[in-house]
Structures are given as structure tokens and as C-alpha cells.
C-alpha positions in Angstrom: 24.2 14.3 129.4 27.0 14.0 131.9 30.0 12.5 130.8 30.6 10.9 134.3 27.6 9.9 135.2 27.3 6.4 135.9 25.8 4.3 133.5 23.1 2.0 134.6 20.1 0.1 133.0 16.9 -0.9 134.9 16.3 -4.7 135.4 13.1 -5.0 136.5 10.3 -3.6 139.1 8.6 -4.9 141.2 4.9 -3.2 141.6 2.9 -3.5 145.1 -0.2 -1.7 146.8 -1.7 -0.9 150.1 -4.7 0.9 151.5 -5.7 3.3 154.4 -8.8 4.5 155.8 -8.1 7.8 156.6 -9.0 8.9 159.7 -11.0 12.1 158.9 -13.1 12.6 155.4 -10.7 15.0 152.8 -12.3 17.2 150.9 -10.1 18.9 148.0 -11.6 19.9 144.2 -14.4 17.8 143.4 -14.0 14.7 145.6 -14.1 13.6 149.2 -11.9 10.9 150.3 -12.3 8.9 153.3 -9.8 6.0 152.3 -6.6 5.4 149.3 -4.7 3.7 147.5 -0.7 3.8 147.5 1.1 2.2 144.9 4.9 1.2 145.8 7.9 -0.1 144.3 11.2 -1.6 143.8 13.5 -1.4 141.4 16.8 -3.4 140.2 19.1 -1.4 138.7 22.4 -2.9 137.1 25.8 -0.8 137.0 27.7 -1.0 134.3 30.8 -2.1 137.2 28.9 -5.6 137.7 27.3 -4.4 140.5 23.5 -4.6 140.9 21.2 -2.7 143.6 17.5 -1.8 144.5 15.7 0.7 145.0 12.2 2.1 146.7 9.3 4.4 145.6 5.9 5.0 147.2 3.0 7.3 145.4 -0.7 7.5 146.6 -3.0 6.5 143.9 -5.5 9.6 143.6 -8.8 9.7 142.3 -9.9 12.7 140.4 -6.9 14.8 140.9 -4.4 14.1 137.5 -7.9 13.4 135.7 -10.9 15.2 137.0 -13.3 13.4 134.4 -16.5 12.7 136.3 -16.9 10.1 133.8 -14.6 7.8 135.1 -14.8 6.1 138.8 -12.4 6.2 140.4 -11.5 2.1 140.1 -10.6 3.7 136.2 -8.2 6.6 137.7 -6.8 4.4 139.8 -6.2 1.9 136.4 -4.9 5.0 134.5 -2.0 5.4 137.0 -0.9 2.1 136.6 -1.3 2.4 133.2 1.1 5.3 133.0 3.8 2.7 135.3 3.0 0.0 133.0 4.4 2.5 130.5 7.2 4.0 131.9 8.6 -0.1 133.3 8.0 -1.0 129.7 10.3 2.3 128.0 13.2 2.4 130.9 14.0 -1.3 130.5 14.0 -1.3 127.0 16.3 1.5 126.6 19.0 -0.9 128.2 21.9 1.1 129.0 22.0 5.2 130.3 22.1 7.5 132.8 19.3 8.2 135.5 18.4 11.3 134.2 18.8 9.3 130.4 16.4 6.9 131.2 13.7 9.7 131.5 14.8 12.5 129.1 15.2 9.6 126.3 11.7 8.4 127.1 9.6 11.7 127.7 8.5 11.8 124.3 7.2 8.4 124.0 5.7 8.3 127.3 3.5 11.2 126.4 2.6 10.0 123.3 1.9 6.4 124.4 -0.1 7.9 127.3 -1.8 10.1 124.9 -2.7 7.0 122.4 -4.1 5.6 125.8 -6.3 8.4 127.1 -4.2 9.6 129.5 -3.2 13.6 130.2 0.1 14.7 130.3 -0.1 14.8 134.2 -1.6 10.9 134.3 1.5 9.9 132.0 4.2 11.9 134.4 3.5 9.9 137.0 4.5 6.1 135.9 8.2 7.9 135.4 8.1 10.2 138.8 7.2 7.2 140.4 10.6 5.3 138.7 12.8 8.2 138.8 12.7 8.1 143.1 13.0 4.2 142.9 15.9 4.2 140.3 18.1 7.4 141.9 17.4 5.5 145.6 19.5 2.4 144.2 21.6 4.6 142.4 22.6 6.7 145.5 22.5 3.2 148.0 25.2 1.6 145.1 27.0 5.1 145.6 26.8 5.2 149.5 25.3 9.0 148.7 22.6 10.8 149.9 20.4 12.2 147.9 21.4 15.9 148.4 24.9 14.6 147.9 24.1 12.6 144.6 21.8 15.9 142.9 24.7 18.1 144.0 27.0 16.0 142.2 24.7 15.6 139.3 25.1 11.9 140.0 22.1 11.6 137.6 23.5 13.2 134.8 21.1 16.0 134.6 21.5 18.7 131.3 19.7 21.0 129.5 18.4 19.2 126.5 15.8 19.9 123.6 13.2 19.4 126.7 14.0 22.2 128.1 15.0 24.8 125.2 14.5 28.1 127.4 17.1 26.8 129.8 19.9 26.6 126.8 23.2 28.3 128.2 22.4 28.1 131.5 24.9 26.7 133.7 23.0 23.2 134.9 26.1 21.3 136.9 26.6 24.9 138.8 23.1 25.4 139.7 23.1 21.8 141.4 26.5 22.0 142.9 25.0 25.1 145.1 21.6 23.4 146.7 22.1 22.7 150.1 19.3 20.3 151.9 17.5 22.6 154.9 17.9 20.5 158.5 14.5 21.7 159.1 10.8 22.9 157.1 7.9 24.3 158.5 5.2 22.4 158.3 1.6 24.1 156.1 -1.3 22.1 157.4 -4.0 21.7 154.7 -7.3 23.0 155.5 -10.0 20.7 153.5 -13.4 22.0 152.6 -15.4 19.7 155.3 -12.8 20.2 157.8 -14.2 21.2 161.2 -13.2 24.9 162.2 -14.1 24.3 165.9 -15.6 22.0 168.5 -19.3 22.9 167.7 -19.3 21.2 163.8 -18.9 18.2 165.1 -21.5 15.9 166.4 -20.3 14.0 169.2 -20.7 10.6 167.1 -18.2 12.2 164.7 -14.6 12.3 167.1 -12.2 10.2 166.2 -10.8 10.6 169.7 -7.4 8.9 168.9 -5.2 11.5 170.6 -5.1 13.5 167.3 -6.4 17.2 166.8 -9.1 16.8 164.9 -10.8 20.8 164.4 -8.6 23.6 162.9 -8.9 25.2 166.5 -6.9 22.1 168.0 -4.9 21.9 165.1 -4.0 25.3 165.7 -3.1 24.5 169.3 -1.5 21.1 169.3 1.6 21.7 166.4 1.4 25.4 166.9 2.8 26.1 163.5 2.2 29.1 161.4 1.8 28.1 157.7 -2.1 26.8 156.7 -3.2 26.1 153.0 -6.9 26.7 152.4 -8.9 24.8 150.6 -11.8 26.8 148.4 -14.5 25.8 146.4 -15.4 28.3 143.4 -18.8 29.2 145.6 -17.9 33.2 146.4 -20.2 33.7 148.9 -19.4 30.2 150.6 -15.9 30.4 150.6 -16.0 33.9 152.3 -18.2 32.4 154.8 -15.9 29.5 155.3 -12.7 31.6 155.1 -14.3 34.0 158.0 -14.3 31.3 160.5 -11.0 30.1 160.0 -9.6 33.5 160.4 -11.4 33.8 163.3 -9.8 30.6 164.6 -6.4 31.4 163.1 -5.8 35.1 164.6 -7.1 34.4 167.9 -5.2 30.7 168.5 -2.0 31.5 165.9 -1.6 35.5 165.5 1.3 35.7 163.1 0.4 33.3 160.5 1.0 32.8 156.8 -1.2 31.1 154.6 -2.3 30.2 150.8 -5.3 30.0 149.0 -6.0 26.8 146.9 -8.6 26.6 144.2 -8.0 22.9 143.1 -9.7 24.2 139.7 -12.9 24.9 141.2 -12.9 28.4 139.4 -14.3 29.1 135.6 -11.9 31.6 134.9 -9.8 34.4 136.5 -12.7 36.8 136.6 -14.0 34.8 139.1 -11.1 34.0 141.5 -10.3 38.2 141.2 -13.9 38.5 142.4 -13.4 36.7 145.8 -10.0 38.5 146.3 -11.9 41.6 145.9 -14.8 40.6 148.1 -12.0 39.4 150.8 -10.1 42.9 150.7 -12.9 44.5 151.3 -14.5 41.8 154.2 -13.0 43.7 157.7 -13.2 39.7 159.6 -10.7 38.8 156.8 -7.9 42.1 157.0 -5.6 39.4 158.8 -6.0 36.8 156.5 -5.7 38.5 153.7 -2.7 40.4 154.5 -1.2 36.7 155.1 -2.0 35.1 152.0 1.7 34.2 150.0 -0.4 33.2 146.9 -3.1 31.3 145.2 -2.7 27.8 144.0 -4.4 26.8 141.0 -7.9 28.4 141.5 -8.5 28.1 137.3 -9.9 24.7 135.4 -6.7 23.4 133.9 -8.5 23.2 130.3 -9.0 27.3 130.5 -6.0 28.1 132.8 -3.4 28.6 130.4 -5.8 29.8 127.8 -5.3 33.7 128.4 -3.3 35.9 130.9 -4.3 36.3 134.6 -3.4 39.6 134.9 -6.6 40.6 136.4 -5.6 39.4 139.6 -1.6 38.5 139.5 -0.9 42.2 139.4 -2.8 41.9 142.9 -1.3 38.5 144.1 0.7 35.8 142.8 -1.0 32.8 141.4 0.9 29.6 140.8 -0.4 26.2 138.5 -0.3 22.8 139.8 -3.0 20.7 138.4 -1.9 22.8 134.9 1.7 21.5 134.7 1.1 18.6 132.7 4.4 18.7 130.7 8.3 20.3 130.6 7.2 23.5 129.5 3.9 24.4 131.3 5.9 26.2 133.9 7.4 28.7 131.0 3.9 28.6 129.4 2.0 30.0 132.4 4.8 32.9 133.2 4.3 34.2 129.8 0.3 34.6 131.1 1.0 35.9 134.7 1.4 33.1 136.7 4.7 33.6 139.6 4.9 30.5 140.7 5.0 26.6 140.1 4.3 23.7 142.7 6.7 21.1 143.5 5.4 17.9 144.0 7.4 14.2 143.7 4.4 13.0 141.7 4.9 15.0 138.8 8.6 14.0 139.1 11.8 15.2 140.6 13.1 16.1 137.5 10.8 18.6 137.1 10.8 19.9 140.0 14.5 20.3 139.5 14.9 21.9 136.6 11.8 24.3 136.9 14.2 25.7 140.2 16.6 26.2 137.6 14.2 27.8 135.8 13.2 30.5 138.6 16.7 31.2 139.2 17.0 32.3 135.2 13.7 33.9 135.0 14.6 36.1 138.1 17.8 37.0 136.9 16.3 38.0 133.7 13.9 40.0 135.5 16.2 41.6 138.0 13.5 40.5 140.6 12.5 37.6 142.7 9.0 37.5 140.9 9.3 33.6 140.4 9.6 30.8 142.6 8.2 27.3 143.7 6.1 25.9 146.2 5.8 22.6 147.8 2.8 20.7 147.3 1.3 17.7 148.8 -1.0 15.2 147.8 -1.5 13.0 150.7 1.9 11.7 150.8 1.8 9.0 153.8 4.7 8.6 156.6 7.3 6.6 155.5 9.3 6.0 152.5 6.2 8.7 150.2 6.8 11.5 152.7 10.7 11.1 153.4 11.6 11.4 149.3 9.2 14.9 149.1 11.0 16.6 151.9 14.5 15.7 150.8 13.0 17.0 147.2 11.3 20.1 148.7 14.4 21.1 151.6 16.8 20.9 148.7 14.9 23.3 146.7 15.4 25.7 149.5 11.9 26.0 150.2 10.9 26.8 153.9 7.6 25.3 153.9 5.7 22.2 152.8 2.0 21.3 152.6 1.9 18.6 154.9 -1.6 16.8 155.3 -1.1 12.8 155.1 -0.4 13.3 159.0 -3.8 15.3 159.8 -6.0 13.2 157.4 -4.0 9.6 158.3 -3.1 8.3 161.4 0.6 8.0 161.3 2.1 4.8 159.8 -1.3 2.9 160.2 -1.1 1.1 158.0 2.0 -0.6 158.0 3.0 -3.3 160.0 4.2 -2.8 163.5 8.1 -4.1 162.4 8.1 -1.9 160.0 6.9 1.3 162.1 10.1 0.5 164.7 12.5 0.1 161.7 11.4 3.3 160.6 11.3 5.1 163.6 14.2 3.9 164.7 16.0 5.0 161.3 14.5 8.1 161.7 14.2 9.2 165.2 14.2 12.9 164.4 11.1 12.3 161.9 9.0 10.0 163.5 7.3 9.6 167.1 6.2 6.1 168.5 4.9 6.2 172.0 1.3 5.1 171.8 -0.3 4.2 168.9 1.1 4.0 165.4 4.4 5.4 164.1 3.6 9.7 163.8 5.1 12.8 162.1 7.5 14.4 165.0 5.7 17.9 164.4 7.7 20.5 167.3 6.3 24.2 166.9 4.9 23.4 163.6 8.0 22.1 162.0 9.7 18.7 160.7 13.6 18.1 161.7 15.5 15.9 158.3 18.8 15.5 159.1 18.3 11.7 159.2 16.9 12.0 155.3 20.9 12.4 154.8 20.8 8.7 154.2 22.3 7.2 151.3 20.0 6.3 148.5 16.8 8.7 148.2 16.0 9.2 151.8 14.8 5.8 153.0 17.2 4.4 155.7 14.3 1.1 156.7 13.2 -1.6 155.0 9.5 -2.1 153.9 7.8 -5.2 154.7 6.8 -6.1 151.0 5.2 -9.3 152.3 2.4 -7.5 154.0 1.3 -5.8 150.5 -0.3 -7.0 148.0 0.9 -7.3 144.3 -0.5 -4.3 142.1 -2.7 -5.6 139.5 -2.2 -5.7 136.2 -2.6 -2.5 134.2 -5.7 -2.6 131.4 -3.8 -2.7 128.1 -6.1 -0.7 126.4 -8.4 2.7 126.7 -9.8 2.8 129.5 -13.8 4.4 128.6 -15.6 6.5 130.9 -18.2 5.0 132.8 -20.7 6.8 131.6 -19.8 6.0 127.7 -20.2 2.9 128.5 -23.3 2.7 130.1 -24.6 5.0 127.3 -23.0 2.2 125.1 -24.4 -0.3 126.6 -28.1 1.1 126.7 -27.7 1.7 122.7 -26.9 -1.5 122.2 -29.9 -2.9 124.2 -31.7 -0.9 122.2 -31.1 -1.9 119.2 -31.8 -5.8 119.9 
């Protein structure tokens, strides 16, 4: 670790949630979500100078995304997440004294394994620390009066290459961080959900929203006028070509040059199956356009077979990325040794490891003598305020040029927060946030999102929350949770019997 890092130990957390109804139905993998869940935090950190200070996090509690089970509701994914928290408060305060990035290399292990002994995946487990890492670095960098661009390029955290991270041994950590420099500005990819509305005519007039919002691709398309899209498929060939037809349609005629990915959310067997509608979409002439725009496909592969065999059948054609597959440290490494280009960035599997896997592309590619590898930014439903603000000072840092956005399409604003807190917000961050009529919105100009206010100190949050309005989190089940339907099967044998 870094010899000047501060040292710091974590004192306690505080653990709150709050709900949304989300304004339009989101349809991604094998769920459709009409309202959620956000967990949200803070943190007391001590310094080892006397000084104490606290910190923020926000992460949206999703259902069947980090454990697709169909077997569990979703009241027992939301239970796992907290578990993994529970887990994560439970290891970082009893480690007592270390650096930021100590606190979470020193616990990986056990949070795995403790996660494991609980039933949750590698990706359930990750999130109790992402979720800490933000709030801990955000007191870190307020106590430090740095921003969090300023406190990574210092390696404030204390970031090194560690027997976590064994393919990145000799490379020069400190330097790689020294050189990221935050973007002022991203383009904004708007998410394109599998029951989304193309145009006017599959809606039924009982259906608008009318809030002022776009609520069809084809006013999406015209309101932000931006030029990135991220669509959604479903592992149904002959649907998804239908599907992708009509948005091209849409997309050349209202956007023209446009660039866009394809998203599989695991909906696809194998690759055999995701080559098959890349070959079927070369050779559709409605979907020439499209298809020349495509920058890659997202995790179109069930994360049990994804990194089971190469991909080459279709990454010699186009460059896939994993998401939902990178569960642990070394996924990332794992899947380039099969094909895969490309790894997503998102702050719910944890900055960390978002961090060092851009270390990663920069030593792969040099290796390579190519720029083969690289990252994307993901989303999943991060909502405006303090969730959204930490993701694109993570992503803008990165050097990436474009985000998924879709907590601003699929939520209206900062709804559902309290009007005090939307001002304080806007007001801290007039270059993010719009408040004219109606609740506290994205600022989206020609399709893109202006930061320079995210230059804050701490991790990008220059407002207060209004904790009173939330409501504590509940306590996290202590042991296994079953799946539903085990226990209803249970439960019937048991009747049974008597």
C-alpha cells in the first residue's frame, strides 16, 4: 500500500432507504420494473490526526440483475444486498486502522467467502463494499478538501498492485493514476428497454405520462438530440430483428449519425446464438445503418456459460464486453483470455474495480501493440443526485466519452426527494441539474452532461441529503436466504408428511 496514504478506520454507518415509482415500466433481462428501491448511506470515518468526518453513498437496490434466480422474489434480492452491506460494515470496522483502499483489499477475501457461506454470488457480495468504498473516499476527500479526481490522482487511497491483482505485478500503479484527468463533459447513451415505445402509435392514449418528458424513442430522439443509444435485446432472433428495425427506422431518419450498442442482459444460451442475430442483422438491408454503428455487444451470454469457452465466433466480427460476468478481481483477465475486448464500468461493482481494470486495458494494449481493450460505462438506474454524481466522476476520469444514462428517462428527475433537498442540489450543481417546473432534472444540452461542478471535494456530492425524510434500512436476515420456491416445496413436503 501507499506509504503516505492517510490512515483512517471506519466508525460507523449509518444505512437508509427510499423508493420511486418510475415513471415509465423498464424492461432489461428477465424483469420489468415499474418502481425501486435505493439504499443510501453515511459513513464516519476517523483520521488518525484526531480528526473525524462523514461521508455519503447511494446504490439502487435491483431485483434480478446481481442474482437472476427466479426462485427468489425480489423482497429476497433486495435482502441479499443488504446482506452483502451488513457484511462489508461488519469487516471494514473491524479491521480498525488502514488505508481506503486497505479497508477493501484486506477484506476481499472474506467478503467473498462470507457472501459465499450466505448464498450470495460474487457480484451480490461486491456490492456491500462498492457501496462503502464511495461513502468512505467522500469523507476521506471532504477531510482532505480534495476532489475526487484530485484524491485518485494522488492515490489518496493508497491504491497498489497486490496478490488481487497478480497480472498487473510491475506495472506502474501511482503513474497510471497521476495521469487521469476528469472530462468537463460526457455524452449521454440513452437506454432503449425492451417495452419502450418506438413511436407515437405503441401507445394507447391512457398510457402518456404527459409530464413534459419524451416518452417514445422518436421524441427521445428529438428532445436531447444526442447520438449514443444502448439497445436492449431479448435472446428471441426473430423478435429482436423486428424490434431493432423500428428503432433504426426512428434513429436514421430523427438522429442520422448515431452510435449505438447492443445489450444482451444474458438473455442468450451461448455465443452461437448472439453470432446468429449479428449475421441475420448484416444481412437485414433496414439495419445497414445500425449495424454499421454498433461499438459492441454487452453481455449477450448467461453469466453461468459466458466464460465457459471462447467467443470467437463472433468477437473476430465485433467486440463483446461482460458485465453481469464480472463477479470478482479477475473476471476481466478471465474473459480476455476467451475473446471478450471490453469490461463495463459501473460504481456498483465498485470503483476499485473499475480502477484498476483501466489499469488493466492500458497493460493489455501495450502488450498487444493495439487498442483491442477498453471499458465502458454502464448504468443501472442510477437516480439524480448523490448515485448519479459519484458514476460520472468515476466514468469522466476513466476517460470514457460516453455513459449509459437511463435513471433520467425511466425516473422523473429528483422525485423523489424532498423539495429542500432538490434546490440544495441544484443549486450545488447548476451545470448538472435543471429546476424550472417540476422536480429537479438531468441538464441534458445536445445529448450531453456538463461535470465541472463534480470537482467538489469529497466524492462528488457538494449538497446535503435530507436523511430525515428516509427511512432506516432494515435489518439484514442473518442467515441464508432460501428461494421461494424451496420453500414452498418445503413447506408442501412437510404438510405432507403430517
Amino acid at each position: 500500500m501507499n506509504a503516505q496514504a492517510p490512515r483512517l478506520k471506519l466508525e460507523s454507518v449509518e444505512r437508509f432507504e427510499r423508493d420511486v415509482k418510475l415513471r415509465l415500466p423498464f424492461r432489461f433481462g428477465v424483469v420489468t420494473v415499474t418502481e425501486a428501491t435505493q439504499a443510501v448511506i453515511r459513513a464516519r470515518v476517523a483520521l488518525s490526526d484526531g480528526r473525524v468526518a462523514e461521508g455519503v453513498a447511494a446504490e439502487t437496490l435491483a431485483a434480478k440483475w446481481f442474482d437472476k434466480n427466479p426462485g427468489l422474489s425480489d423482497d429476497q434480492n433486495l435482502d441479499q444486498l443488504r446482506q452483502a452491506l451488513d457484511l462489508a460494515v461488519k469487516l471494514y470496522t473491524g479491521r480498525g486502522w488502514s488505508t481506503a483502499f486497505g479497508l477493501y483489499a484486506d477484506t476481499y477475501a472474506d467478503q467473498l467467502a462470507r457472501g459465499a457461506a450466505l448464498g450470495l454470488n460474487p457480484l451480490v457480495a461486491s456490492f456491500g463494499p462498492a457501496l462503502l468504498d464511495r461513502a468512505v473516499l467522500d469523507a476521506l476527500g471532504q477531510a482532505q478538501k480534495l476532489s475526487f479526481a484530485a484524491a485518485i490522482r494522488a492515490n489518496l487511497p493508497g491504491m497498489a498492485v497486490t496478490s488481487l491483482t497478480p497480472d498487473l505485478d510491475g506495472f506502474d500503479l501511482e503513474a497510471f493514476l497521476s495521469r487521469l484527468r476528469p472530462g468537463e463533459r460526457i455524452d449521454v447513451r440513452h437506454t432503449v428497454g425492451l417495452v419502450d415505445p418506438i413511436v407515437a402509435q405503441d401507445q394507447k392514449p391512457d398510457q402518456r405520462v404527459n409530464d413534459g418528458l419524451p416518452e417514445t424513442l422518436e421524441e427521445v430522439a428529438r428532445y436531447y438530440r444526442g447520438r449514443y443509444y444502448k439497445l436492449k435485446v431479448g435472446g428471441d432472433v426473430a423478435a429482436d430483428l423486428d424490434r431493432l428495425a423500428r428503432i433504426a427506422q426512428v434513429l436514421d431518419r430523427e438522429i442520422g449519425d448515431y452510435k449505438a450498442t447492443l445489450d444482451g442482459n444474458e438473455q442468450y444460451d451461448d455465443v452461437e446464438g448472439i453470432a446468429e442475430l449479428w449475421r441475420r442483422m448484416d444481412e437485414t438491408p433496414a439495419l445497414q445503418r445500425l449495424v454499421a454503428s454498433i461499438l459492441f455487444i454487452e453481455q449477450p451470454i448467461k453469466r453461468a456459460v459466458a466464460l465457459s469457452r471462447p467467443v470467437d465466433a463472433l468477437a473476430k466480427r465485433k467486440a463483446l464486453i461482460i458485465d453481469e460476468s464480472d463477479g470478482e478481481l479477475g473476471s476481466f483477465p478471465a474473459a480476455a483470455r476467451l475473446g471478450y475486448a471490453g469490461v463495463s464500468s459501473k460504481t456498483c461493482k465498485g470503483f476499485y474495480k473499475s480502477l484498476l481494470n483501466a489499469a488493466r486495458v492500458v497493460r493489455m494494449n501495450g502488450q498487444a501493440e493495439s487498442a483491442r481493450y477498453f471499458m465502458s460505462a454502464e448504468d443501472l438506474t442510477t437516480w439524480a443526485g448523490v448515485c448519479v454524481q459519484q458514476d460520472l466522476a468515476l466514468v469522466s476520469l476513466l476517460g470514457i466519452v460516453h455513459v449509459e444514462r437511463n435513471g433520467h428517462h425511466f425516473i422523473d428527475g429528483m422525485c423523489f426527494a424532498p423539495m429542500a433537498e432538490q434546490r440544495r442540489f441544484a443549486a450545488a450543481h447548476p451545470d448538472l441539474y435543471v429546476l424550472e417546473r417540476g422536480p429537479a432534472r438531468l441538464r441534458i444540452a445536445r445529448g450531453r452532461l456538463n461535470l465541472k461542478s463534480l470537482g467538489c471535494p469529497g466524492f462528488a456530492v457538494g449538497a446535503e441529503m435530507d436523511f430525515a425524510s428516509m427511512r432506516k434500512m432494515p435489518a439484514a436476515p442473518a442467515a441464508k436466504i432460501e428461494p421461494a420456491a424451496a420453500k414452498r416445496a418445503a413447506a408442501g413436503a412437510r404438510r405432507a408428511k403430517r
